[in-house]
C-alpha positions as CSV (number, residue, x, y, z in Angstrom):
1,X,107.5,49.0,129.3
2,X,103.7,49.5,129.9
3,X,101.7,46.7,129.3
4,X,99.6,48.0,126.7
5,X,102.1,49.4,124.8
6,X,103.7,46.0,124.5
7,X,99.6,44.5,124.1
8,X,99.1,47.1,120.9
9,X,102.9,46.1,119.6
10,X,102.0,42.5,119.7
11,X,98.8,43.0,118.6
12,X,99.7,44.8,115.7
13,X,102.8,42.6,114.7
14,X,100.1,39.0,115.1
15,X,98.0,41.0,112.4
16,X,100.9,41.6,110.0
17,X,101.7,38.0,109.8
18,X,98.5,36.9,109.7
19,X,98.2,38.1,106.2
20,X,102.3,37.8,105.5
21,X,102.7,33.9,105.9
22,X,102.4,31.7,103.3
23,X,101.5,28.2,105.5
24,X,99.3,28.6,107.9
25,X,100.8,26.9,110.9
26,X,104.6,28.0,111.5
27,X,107.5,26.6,113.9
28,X,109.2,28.8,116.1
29,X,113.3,29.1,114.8
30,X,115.7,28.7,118.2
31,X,118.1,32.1,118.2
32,X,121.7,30.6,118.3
33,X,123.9,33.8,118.8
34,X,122.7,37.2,119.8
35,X,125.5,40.0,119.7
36,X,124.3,43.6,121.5
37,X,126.6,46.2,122.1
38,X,129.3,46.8,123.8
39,X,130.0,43.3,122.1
40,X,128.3,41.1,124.4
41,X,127.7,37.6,122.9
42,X,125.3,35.1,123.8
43,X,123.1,31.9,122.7
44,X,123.5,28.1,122.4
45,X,124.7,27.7,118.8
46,X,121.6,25.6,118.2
47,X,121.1,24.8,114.6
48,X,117.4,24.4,113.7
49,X,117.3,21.5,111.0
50,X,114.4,22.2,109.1
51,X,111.9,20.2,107.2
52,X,111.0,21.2,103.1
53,X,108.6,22.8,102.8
54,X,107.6,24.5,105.8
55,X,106.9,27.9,107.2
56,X,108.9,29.2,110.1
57,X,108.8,32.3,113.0
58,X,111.4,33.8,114.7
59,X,111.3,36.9,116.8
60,X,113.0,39.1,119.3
61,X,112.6,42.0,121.6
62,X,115.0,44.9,123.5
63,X,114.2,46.0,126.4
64,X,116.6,49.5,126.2
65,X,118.3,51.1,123.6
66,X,121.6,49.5,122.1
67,X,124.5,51.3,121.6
68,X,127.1,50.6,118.2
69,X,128.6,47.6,118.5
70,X,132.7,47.7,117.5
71,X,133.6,46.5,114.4
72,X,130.5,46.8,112.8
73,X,130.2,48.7,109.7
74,X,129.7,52.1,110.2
75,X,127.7,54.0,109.1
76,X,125.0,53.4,110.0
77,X,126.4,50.9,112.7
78,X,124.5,48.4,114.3
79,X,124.0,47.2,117.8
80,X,122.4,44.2,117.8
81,X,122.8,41.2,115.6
82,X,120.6,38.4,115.9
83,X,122.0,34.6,114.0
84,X,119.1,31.9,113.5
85,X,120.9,28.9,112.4
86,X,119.0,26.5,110.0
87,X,120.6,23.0,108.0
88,X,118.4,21.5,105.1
89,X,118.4,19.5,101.9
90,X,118.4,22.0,99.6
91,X,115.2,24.3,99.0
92,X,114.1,27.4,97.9
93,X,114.2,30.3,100.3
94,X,112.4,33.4,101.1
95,X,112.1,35.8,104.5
96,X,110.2,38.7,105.4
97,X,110.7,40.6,109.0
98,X,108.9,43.4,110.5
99,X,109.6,45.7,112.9
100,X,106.8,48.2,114.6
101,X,107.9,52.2,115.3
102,X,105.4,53.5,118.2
103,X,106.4,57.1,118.4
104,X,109.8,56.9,120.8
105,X,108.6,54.2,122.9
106,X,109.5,51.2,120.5
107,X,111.5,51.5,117.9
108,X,114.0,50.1,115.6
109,X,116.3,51.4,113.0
110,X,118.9,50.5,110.2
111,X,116.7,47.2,110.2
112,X,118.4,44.5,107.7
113,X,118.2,41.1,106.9
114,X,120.6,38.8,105.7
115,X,121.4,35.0,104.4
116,X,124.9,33.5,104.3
117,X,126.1,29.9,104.1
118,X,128.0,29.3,107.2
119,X,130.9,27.7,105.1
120,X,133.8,29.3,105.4
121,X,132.6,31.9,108.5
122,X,133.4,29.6,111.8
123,X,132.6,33.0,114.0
124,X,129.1,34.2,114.2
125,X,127.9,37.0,113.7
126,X,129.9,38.0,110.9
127,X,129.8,41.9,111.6
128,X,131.7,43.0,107.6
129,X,130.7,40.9,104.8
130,X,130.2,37.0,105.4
131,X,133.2,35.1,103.2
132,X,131.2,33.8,100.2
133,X,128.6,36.7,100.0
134,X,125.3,37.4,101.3
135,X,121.9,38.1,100.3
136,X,120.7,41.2,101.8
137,X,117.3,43.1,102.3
138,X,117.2,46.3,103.6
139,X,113.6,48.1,105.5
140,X,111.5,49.3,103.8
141,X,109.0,52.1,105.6
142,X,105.2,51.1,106.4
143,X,102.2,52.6,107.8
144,X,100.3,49.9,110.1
145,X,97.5,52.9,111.1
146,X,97.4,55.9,112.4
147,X,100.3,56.5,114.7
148,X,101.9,53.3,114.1
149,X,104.6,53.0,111.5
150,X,107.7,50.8,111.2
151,X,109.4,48.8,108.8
152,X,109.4,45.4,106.6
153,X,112.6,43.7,105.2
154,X,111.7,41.1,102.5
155,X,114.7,38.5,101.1
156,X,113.4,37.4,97.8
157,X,113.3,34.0,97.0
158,X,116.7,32.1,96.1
159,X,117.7,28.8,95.4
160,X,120.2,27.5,98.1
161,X,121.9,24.0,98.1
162,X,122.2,21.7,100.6
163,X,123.8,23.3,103.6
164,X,123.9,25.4,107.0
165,X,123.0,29.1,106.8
166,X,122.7,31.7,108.7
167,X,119.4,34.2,108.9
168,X,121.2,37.0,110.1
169,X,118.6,40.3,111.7
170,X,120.9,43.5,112.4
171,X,119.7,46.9,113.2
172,X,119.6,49.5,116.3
173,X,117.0,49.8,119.1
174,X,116.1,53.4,119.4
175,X,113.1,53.7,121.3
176,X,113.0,54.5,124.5
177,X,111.3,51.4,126.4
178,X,113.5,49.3,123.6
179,X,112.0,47.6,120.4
180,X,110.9,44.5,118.3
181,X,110.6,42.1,115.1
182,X,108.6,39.5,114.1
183,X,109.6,38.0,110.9
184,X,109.0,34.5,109.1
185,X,111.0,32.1,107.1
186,X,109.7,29.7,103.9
187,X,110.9,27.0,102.5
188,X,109.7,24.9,99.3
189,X,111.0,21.9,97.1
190,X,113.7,23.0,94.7
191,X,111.1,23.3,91.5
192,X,112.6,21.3,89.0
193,X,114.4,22.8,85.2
194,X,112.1,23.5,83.0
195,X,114.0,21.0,80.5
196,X,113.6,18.4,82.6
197,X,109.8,17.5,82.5
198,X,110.4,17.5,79.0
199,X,113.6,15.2,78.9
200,X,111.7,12.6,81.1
201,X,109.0,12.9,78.6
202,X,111.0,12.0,75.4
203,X,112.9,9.5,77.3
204,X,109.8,7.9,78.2
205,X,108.5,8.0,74.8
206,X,111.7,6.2,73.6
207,X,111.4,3.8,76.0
208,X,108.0,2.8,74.8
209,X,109.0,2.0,71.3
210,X,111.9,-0.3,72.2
211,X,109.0,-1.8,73.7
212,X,106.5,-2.2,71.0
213,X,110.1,-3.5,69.2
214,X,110.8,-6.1,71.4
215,X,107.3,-7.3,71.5
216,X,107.1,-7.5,68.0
């Protein structure tokens, strides 16, 4: 790929997520399984256990086109599935991923993101739908500038208990000298009910006039 194709791409991406992340500093996720077609499975199976709250990258590149992995749902198809493992306490959860379209040099298609509980699925990636669900975000298109377009997925935020999940990026790489994401995970403190400030209140309250009672 020439160099300042991959300079502008990176470039562009560092810009995006400049403004998209909501911490300023950011830990790097480890990728635990990587499927590309024709089925060819790799990674450690690391699971990243991650601190609340917290702001976390991951990322990945192609260097060539990928073809339709079997067994994945088609159509569209997909030819690359990309599993970043995480474990936490329980937290609230949001993602956002982007993807940069440079003509036919770099380019990705189909783009999707997805979070599933790894309860219940022993075999990543899960190529149909995950056993318990999924929450899914498809791309959306963007303009970065002239030339330059390319996609952004965005998970909204959920509530998950405590647990092991799986950030799951699927798609196909289209562009000639391969393509890219960038994306970022968040995490924040389960925000308690809205009852419950209110509970804590009354119960303090209560306890202050057996107080006074006893004291008088």
């Amino acid at each position: 790929m020439n160099y300042n194709v991959k300079a502008a791409a990176a470039a562009i991406l560092s810009a995006a997520f400049c403004l998209l992340q909501a911490s300023p500093a950011a830990a790097s996720m480890v990728l635990g399984y990587e499927e590309t077609g024709p089925s060819t499975l790799t990674g450690s199976g690391s699971v990243n256990s991650l601190a609340v709250p917290g702001a976390y990258d991951y990322a990945n590149s192609f260097n060539a086109p990928t073809t339709t992995i079997t067994g994945s749902p088609s159509p569209p198809g997909y030819g690359f599935y990309d599993d970043f493992l995480f474990s936490i306490s329980g937290a609230t959860a949001d993602s956002i991923t982007a993807t940069l379209d440079l003509g036919k040099l770099l380019a990705i298609n189909n783009l999707q993101v997805r979070l599933y509980n790894t309860a219940g699925n022993p075999s990543l990636p899960v190529l149909g739908t995950p056993a318990g669900g999924a929450i899914d975000a498809w791309s959306q298109p963007v303009n970065y500038s002239a030339g330059a377009s390319g996609t952004v997925a965005v998970l909204a935020p959920t509530t998950l208990a405590a647990g092991t999940y799986v950030l799951e990026i699927r798609g196909n790489v289209t562009g000639t000298s391969g393509g890219a994401y960038a994306g970022v995970l968040n995490l924040a403190p389960v925000p308690l009910p809205a009852t419950l400030p209110l509970l804590l209140s009354a119960l303090g309250l209560v306890g202050a006039a057996a107080q006074r009672r006893l004291s008088s």
